[in-house]
N, CA, C and O atoms as a Tinker XYZ file with bonds, in Angstrom:
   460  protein
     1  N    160.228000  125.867000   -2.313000    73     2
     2  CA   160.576000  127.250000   -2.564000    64     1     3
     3  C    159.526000  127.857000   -3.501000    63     2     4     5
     4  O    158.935000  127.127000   -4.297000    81     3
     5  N    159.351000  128.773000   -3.451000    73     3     6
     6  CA   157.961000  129.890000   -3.984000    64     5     7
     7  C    158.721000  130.283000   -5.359000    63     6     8     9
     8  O    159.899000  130.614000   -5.495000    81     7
     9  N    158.029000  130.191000   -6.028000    73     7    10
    10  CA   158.623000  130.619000   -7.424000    64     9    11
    11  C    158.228000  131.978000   -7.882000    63    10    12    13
    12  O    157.056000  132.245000   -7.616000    81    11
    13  N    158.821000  132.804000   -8.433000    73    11    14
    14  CA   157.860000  133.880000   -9.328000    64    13    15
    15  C    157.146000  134.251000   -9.307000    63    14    16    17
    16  O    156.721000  135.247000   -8.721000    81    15
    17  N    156.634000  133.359000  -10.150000    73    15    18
    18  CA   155.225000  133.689000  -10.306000    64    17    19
    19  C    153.948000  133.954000   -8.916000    63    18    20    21
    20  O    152.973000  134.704000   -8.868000    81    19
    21  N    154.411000  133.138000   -8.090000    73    19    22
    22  CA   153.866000  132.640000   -6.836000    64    21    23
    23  C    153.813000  134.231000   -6.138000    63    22    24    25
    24  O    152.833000  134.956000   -5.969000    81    23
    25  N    155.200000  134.461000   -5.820000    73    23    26
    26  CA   155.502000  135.699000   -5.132000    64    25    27
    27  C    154.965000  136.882000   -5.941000    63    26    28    29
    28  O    154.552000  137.820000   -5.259000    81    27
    29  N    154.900000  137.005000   -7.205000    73    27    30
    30  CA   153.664000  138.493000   -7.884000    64    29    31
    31  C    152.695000  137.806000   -7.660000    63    30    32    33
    32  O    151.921000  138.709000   -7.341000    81    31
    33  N    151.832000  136.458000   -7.532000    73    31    34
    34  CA   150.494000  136.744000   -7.468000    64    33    35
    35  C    150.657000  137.017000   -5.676000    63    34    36    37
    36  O    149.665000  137.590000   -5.225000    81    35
    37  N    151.522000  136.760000   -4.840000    73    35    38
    38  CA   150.779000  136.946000   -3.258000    64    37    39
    39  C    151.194000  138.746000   -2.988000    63    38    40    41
    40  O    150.756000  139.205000   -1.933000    81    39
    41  N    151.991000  139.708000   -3.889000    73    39    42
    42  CA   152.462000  140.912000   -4.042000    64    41    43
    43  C    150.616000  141.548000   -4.772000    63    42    44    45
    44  O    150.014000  142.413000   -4.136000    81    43
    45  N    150.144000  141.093000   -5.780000    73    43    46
    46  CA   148.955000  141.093000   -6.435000    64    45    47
    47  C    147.906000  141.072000   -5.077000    63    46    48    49
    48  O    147.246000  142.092000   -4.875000    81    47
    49  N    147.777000  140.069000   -4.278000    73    47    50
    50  CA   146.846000  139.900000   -3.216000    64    49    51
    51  C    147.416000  141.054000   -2.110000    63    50    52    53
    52  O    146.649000  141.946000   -1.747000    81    51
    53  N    148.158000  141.018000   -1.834000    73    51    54
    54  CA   149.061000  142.240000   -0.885000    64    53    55
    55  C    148.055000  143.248000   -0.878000    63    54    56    57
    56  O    147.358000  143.755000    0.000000    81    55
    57  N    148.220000  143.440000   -2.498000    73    55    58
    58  CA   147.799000  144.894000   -2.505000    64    57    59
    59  C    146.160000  145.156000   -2.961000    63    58    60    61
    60  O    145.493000  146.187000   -3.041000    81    59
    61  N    145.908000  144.007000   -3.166000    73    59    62
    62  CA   144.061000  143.635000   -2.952000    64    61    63
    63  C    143.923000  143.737000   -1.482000    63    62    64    65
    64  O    143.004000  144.525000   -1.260000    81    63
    65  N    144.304000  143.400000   -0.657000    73    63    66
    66  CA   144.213000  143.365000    0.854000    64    65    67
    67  C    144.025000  144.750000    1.355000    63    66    68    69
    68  O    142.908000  145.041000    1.780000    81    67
    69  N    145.068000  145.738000    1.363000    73    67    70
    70  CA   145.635000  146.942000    1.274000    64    69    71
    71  C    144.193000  147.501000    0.980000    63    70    72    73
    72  O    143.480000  147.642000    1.973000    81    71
    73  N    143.598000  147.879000   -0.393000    73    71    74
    74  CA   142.285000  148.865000   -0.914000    64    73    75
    75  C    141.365000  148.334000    0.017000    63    74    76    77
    76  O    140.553000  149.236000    0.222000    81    75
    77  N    140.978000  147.047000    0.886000    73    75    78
    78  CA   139.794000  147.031000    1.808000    64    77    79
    79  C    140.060000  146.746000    2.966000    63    78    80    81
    80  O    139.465000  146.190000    3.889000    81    79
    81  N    141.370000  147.348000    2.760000    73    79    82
    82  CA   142.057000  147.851000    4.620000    64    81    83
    83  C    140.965000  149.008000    4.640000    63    82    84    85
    84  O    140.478000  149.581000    3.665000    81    83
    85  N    140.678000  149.228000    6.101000    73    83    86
    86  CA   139.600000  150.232000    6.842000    64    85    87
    87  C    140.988000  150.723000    7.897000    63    86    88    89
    88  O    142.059000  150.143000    8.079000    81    87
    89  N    140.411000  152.147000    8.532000    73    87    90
    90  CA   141.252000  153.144000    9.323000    64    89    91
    91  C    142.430000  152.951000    9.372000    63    90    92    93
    92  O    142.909000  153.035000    8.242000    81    91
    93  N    143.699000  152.565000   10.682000    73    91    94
    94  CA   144.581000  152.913000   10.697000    64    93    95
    95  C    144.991000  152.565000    9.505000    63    94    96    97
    96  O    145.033000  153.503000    8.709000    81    95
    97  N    145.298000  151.572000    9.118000    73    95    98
    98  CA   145.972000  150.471000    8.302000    64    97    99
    99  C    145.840000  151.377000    6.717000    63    98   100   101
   100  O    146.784000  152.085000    6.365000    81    99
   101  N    144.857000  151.280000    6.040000    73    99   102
   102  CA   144.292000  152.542000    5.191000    64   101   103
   103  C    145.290000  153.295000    5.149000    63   102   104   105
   104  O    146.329000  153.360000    4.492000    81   103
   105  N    144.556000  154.139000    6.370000    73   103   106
   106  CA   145.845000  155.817000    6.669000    64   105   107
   107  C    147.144000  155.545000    6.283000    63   106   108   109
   108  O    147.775000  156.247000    5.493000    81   107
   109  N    147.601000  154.452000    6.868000    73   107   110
   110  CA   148.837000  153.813000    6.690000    64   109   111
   111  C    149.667000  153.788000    5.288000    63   110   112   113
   112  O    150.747000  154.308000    5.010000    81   111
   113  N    148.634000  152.870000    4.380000    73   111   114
   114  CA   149.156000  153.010000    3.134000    64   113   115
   115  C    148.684000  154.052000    2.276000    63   114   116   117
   116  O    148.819000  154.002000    1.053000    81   115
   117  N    148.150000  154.965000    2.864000    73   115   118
   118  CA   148.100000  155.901000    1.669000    64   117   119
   119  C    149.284000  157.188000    1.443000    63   118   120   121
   120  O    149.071000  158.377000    1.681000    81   119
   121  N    150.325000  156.708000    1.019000    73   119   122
   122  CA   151.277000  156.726000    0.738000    64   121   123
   123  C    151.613000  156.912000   -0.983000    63   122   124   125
   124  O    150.890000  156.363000   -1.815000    81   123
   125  N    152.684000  157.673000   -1.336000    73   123   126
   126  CA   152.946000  157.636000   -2.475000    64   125   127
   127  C    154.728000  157.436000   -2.782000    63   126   128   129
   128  O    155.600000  158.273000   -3.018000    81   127
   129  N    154.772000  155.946000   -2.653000    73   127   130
   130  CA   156.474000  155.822000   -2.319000    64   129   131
   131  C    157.127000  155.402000   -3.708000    63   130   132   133
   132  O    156.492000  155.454000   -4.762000    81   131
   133  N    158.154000  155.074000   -3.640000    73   131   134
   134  CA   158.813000  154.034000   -4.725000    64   133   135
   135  C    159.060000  152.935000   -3.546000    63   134   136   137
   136  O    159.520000  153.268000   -2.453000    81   135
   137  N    158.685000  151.495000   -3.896000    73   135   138
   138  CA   158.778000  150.147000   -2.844000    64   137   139
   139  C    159.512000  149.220000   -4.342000    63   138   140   141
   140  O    159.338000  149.170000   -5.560000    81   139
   141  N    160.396000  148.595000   -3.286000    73   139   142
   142  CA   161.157000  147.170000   -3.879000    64   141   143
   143  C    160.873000  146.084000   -2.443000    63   142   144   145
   144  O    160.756000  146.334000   -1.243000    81   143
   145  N    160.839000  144.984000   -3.121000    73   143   146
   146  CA   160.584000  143.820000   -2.525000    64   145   147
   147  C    161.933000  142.807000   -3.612000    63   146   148   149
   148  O    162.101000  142.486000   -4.788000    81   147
   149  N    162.672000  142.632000   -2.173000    73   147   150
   150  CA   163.766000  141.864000   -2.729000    64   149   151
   151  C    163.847000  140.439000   -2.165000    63   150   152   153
   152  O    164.172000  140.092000   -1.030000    81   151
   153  N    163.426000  139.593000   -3.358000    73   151   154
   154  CA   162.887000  137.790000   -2.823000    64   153   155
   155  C    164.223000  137.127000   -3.035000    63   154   156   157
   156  O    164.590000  136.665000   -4.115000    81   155
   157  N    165.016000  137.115000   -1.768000    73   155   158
   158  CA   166.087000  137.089000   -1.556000    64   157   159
   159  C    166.537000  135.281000   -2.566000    63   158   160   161
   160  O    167.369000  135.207000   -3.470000    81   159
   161  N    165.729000  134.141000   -2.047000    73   159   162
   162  CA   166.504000  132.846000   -2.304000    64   161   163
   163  C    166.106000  133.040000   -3.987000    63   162   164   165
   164  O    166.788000  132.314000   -4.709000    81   163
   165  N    165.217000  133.814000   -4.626000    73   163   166
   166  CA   165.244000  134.059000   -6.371000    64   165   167
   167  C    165.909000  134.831000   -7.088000    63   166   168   169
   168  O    165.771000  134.810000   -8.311000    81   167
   169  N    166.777000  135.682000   -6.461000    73   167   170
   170  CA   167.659000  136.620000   -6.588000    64   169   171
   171  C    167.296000  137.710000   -7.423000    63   170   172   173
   172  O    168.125000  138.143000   -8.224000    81   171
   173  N    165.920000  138.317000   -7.319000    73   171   174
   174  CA   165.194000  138.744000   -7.835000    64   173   175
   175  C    164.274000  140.291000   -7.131000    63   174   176   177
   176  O    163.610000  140.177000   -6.101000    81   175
   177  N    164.386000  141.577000   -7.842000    73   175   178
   178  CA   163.479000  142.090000   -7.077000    64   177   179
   179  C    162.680000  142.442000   -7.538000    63   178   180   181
   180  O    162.864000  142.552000   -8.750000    81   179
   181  N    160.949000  142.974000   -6.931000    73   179   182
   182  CA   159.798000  143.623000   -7.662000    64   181   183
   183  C    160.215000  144.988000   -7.683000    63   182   184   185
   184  O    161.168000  145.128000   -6.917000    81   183
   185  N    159.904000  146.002000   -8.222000    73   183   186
   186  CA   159.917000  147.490000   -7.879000    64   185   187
   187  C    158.605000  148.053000   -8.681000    63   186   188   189
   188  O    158.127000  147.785000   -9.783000    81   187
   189  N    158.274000  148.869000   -7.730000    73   187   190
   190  CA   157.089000  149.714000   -8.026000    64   189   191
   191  C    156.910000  150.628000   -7.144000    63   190   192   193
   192  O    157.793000  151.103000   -6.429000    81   191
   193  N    155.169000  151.072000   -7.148000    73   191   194
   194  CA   154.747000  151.705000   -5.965000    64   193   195
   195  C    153.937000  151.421000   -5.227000    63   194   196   197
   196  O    153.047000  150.611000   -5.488000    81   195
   197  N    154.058000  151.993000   -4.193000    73   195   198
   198  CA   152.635000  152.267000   -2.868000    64   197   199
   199  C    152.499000  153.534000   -3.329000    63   198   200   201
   200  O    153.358000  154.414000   -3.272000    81   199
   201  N    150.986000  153.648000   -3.963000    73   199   202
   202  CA   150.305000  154.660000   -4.268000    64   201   203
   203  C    149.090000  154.766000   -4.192000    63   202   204   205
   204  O    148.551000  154.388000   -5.232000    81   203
   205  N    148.064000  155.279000   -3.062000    73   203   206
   206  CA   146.670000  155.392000   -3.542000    64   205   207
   207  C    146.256000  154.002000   -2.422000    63   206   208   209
   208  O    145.127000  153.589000   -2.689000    81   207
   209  N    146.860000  153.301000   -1.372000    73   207   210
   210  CA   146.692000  152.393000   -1.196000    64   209   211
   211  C    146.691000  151.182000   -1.561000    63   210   212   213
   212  O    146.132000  150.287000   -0.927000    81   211
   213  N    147.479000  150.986000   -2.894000    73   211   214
   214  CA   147.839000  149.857000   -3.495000    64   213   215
   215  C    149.139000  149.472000   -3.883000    63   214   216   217
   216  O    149.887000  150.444000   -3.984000    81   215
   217  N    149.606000  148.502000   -4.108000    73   215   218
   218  CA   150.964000  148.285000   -4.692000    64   217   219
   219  C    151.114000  147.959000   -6.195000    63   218   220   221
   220  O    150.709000  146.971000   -6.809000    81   219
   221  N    151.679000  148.851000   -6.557000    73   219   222
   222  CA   151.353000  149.311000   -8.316000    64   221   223
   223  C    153.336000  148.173000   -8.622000    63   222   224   225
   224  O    154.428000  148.488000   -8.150000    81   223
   225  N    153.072000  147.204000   -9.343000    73   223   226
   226  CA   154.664000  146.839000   -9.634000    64   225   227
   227  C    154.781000  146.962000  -10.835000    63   226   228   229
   228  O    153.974000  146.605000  -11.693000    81   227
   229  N    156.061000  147.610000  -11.013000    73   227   230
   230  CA   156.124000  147.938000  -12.608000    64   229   231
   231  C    157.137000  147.274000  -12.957000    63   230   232   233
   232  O    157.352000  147.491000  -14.149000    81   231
   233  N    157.839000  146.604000  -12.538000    73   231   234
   234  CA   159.113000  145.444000  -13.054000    64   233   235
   235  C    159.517000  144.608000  -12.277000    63   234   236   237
   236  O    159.560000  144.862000  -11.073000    81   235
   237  N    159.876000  143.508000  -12.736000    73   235   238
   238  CA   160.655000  142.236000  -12.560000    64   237   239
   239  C    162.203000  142.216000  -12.819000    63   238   240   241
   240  O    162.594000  141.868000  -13.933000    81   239
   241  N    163.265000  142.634000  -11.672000    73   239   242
   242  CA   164.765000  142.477000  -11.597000    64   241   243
   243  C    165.515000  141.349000  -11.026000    63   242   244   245
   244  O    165.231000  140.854000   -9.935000    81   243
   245  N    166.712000  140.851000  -11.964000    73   243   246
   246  CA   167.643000  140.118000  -11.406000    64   245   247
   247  C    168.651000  140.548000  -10.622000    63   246   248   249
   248  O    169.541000  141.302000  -11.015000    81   247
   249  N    168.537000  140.007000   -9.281000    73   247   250
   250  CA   169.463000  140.482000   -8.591000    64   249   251
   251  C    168.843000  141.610000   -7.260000    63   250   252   253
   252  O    167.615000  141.694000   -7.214000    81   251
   253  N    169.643000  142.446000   -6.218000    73   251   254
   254  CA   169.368000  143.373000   -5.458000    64   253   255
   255  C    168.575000  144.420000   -6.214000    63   254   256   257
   256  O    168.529000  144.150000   -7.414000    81   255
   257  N    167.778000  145.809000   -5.801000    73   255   258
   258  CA   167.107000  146.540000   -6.269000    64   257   259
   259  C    168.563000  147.137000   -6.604000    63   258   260   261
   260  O    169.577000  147.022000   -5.916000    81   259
   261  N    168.393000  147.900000   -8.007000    73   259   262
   262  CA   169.382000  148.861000   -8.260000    64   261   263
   263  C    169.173000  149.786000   -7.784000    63   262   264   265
   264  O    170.160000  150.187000   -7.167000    81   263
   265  N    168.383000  150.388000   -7.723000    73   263   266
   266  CA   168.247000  151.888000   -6.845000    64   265   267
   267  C    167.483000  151.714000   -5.541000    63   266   268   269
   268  O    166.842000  150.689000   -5.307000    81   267
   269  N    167.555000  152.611000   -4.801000    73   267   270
   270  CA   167.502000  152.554000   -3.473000    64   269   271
   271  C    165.731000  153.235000   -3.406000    63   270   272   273
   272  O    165.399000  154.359000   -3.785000    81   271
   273  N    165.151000  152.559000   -3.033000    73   271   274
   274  CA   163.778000  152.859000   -3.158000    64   273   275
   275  C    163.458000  153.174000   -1.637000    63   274   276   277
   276  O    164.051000  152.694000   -0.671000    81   275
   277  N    162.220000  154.231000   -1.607000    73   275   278
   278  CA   162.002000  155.106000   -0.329000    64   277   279
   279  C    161.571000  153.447000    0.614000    63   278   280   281
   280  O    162.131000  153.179000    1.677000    81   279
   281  N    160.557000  152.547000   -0.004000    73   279   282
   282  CA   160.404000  151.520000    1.220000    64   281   283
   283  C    160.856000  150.342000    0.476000    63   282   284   285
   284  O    160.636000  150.097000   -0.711000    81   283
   285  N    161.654000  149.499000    1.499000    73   283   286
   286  CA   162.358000  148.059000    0.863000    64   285   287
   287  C    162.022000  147.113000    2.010000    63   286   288   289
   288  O    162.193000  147.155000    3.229000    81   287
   289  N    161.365000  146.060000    0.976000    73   287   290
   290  CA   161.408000  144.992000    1.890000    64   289   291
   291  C    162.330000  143.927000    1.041000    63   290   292   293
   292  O    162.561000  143.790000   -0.160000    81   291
   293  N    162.751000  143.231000    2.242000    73   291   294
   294  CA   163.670000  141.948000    1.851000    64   293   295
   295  C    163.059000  140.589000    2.321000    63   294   296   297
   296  O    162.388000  140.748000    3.342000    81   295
   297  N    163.101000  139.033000    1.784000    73   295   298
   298  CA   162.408000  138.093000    2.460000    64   297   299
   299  C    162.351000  137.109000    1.254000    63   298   300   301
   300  O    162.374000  137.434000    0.067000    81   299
   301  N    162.273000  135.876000    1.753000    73   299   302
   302  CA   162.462000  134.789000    0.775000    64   301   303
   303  C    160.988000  134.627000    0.566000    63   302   304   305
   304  O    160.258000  134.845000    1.532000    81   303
   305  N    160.447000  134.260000   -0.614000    73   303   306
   306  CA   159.762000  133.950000   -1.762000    64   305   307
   307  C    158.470000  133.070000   -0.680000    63   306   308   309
   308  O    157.259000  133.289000   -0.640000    81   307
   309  N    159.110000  132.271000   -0.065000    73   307   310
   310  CA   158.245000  131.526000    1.083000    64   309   311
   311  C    157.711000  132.356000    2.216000    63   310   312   313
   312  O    156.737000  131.963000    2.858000    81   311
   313  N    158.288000  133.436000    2.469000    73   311   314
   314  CA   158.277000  133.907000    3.929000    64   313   315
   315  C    157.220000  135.214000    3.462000    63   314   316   317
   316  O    156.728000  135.985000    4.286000    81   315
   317  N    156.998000  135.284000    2.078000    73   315   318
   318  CA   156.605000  136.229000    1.367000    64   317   319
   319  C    154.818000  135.808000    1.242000    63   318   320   321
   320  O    153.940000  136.607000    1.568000    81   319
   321  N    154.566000  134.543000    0.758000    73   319   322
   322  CA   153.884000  133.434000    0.334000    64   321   323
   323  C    152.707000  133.088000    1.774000    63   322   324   325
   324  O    151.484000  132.950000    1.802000    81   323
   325  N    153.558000  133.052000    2.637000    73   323   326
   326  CA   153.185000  132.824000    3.886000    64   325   327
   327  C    152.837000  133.603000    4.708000    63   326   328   329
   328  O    152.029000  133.213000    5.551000    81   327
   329  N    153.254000  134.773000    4.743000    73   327   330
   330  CA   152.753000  136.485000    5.314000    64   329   331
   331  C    151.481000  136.678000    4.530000    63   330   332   333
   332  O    150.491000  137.105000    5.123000    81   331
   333  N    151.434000  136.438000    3.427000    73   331   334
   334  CA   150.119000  137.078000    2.618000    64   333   335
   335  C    149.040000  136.185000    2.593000    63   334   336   337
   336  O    147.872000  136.493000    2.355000    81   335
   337  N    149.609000  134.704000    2.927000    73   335   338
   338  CA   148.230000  133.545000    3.513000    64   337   339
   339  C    147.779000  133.542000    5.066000    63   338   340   341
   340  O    146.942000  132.842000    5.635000    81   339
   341  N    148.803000  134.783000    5.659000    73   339   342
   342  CA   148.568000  135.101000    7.091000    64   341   343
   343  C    148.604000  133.842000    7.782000    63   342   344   345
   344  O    147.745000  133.592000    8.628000    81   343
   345  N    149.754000  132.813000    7.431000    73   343   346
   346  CA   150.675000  132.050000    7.894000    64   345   347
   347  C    151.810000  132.285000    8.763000    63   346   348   349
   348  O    152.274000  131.371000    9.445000    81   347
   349  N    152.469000  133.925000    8.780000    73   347   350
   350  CA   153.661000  133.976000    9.174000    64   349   351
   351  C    152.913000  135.908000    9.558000    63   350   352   353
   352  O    152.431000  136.762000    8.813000    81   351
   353  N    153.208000  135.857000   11.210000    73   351   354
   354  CA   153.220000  137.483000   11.602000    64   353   355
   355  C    154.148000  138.273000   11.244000    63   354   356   357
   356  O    155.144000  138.308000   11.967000    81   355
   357  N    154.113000  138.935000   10.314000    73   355   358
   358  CA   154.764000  139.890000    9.753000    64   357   359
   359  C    155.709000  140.723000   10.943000    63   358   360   361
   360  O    156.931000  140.745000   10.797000    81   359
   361  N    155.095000  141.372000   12.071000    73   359   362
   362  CA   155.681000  141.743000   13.531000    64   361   363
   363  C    156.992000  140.825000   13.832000    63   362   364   365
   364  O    158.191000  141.089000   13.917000    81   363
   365  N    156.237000  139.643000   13.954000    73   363   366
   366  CA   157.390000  138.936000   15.057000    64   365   367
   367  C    158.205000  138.818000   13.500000    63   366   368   369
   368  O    159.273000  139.427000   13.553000    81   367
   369  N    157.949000  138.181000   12.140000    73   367   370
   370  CA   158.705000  137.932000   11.382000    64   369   371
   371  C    159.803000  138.789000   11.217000    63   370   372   373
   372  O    160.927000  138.307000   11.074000    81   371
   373  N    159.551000  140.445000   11.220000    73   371   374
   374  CA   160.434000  141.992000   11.110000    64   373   375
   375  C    161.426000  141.573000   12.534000    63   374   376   377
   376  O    162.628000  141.327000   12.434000    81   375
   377  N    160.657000  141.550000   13.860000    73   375   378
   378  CA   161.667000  141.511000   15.020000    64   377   379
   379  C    163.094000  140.199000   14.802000    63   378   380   381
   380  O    164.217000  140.204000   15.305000    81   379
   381  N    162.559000  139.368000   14.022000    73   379   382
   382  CA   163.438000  137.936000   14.735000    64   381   383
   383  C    164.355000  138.439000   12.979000    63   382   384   385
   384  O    164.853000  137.513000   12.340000    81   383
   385  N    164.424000  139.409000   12.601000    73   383   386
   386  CA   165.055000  139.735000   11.120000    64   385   387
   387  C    164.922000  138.615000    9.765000    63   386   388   389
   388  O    165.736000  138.385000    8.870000    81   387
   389  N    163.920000  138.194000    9.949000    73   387   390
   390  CA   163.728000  137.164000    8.809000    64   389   391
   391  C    162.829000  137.596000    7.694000    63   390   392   393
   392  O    162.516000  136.934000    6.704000    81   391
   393  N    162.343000  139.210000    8.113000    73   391   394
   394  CA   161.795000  140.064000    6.930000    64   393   395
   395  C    162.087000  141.589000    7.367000    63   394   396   397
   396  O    161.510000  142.109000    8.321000    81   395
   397  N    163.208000  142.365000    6.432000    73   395   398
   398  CA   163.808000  143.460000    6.616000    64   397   399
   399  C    162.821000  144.833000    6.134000    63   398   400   401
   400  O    162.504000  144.954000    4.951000    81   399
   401  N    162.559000  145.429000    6.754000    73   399   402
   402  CA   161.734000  146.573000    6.341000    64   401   403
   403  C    162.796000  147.842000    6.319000    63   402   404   405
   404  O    163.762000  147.768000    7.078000    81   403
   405  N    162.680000  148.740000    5.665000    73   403   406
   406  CA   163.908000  149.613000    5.683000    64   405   407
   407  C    162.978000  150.670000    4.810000    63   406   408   409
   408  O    162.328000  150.489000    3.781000    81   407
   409  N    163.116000  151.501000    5.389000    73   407   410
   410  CA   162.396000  153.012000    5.156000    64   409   411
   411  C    162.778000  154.334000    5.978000    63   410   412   413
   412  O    163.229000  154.298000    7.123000    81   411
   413  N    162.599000  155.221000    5.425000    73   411   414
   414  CA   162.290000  156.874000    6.300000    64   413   415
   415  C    161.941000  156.660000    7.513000    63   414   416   417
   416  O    161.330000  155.674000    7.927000    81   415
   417  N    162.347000  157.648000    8.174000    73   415   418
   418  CA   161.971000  157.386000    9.642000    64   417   419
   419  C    160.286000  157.813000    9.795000    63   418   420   421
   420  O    159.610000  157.026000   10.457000    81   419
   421  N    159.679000  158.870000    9.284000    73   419   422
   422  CA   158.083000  158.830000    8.973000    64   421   423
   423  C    157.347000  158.481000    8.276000    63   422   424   425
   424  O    156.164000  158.817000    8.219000    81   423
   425  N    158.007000  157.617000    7.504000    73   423   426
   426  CA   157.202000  156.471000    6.656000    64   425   427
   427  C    157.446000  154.626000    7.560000    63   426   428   429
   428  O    156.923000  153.574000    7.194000    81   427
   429  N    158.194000  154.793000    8.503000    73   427   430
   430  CA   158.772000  153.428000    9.377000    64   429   431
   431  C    157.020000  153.621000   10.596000    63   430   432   433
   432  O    156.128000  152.816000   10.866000    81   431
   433  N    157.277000  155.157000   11.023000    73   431   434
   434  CA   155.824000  155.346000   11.893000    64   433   435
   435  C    154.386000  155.375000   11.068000    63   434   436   437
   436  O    153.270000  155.122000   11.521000    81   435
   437  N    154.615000  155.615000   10.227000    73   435   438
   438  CA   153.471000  155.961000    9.616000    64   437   439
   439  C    152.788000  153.724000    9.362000    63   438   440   441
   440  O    151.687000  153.243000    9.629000    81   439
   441  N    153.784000  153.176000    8.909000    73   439   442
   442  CA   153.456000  151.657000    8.669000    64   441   443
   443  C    153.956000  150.674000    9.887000    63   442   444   445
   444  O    154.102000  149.453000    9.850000    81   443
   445  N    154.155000  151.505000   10.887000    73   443   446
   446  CA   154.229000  150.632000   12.411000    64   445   447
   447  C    152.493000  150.172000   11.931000    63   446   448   449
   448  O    152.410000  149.055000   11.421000    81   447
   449  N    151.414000  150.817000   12.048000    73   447   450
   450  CA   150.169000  150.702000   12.362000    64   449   451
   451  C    150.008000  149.316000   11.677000    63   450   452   453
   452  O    149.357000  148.511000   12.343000    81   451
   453  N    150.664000  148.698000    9.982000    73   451   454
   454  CA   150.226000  147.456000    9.665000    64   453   455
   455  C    150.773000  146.621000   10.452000    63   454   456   457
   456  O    150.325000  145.508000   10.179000    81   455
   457  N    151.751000  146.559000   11.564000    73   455   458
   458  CA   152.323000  145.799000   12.628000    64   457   459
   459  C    151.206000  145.410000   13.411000    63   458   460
   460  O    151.369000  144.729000   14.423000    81   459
């Protein structure tokens, strides 16, 4: 199981990835949201932003996100770990529900493109 620490540094690389994304993907995140990432088996969530093309996290929570943030992802600590070592397709991972994306309906099209 992915610990903590593990899951902010592959959230840290996420969003290193993200600034030398080129076209769609880019377009994609340039976005200015409030995002939670809820690492379901640590019972724990990140919250911050997608702003500027990066993922800015400004806290560490126990438990579900308390507030309802414009993009939420959900996903265990491993499945998290493994998406960002481009171990695990994020696509098929969202279809088979083993990583929940939940957003606006033009912010859901706007980040089809990182699919």
């Amino acid at each position: 199981m992915a610990t903590m620490a593990e899951c902010r540094s592959a959230l840290d690389r996420l969003s290193d990835n993200l600034t030398t994304a080129e076209g769609d993907v880019r377009s994609a995140t340039a976005l200015d949201r409030s995002l939670s990432c809820h690492i379901k088996d640590l019972a724990i969530t990140f919250t911050g932003r997608l702003k500027d093309g990066r993922i800015e996290v400004l806290d560490t929570i126990e438990g579900p996100p308390v507030e309802k943030a414009e993009i939420r992802l959900t996903m265990t600590g491993d499945d998290l770990v493994a998406m960002v070592n481009g171990e695990l397709n994020f696509a098929r991972a969202w279809g088979s529900g083993r990583v929940r994306l939940e957003a606006g309906f033009r912010d859901l099209l706007r980040l089809r493109t990182l699919l």
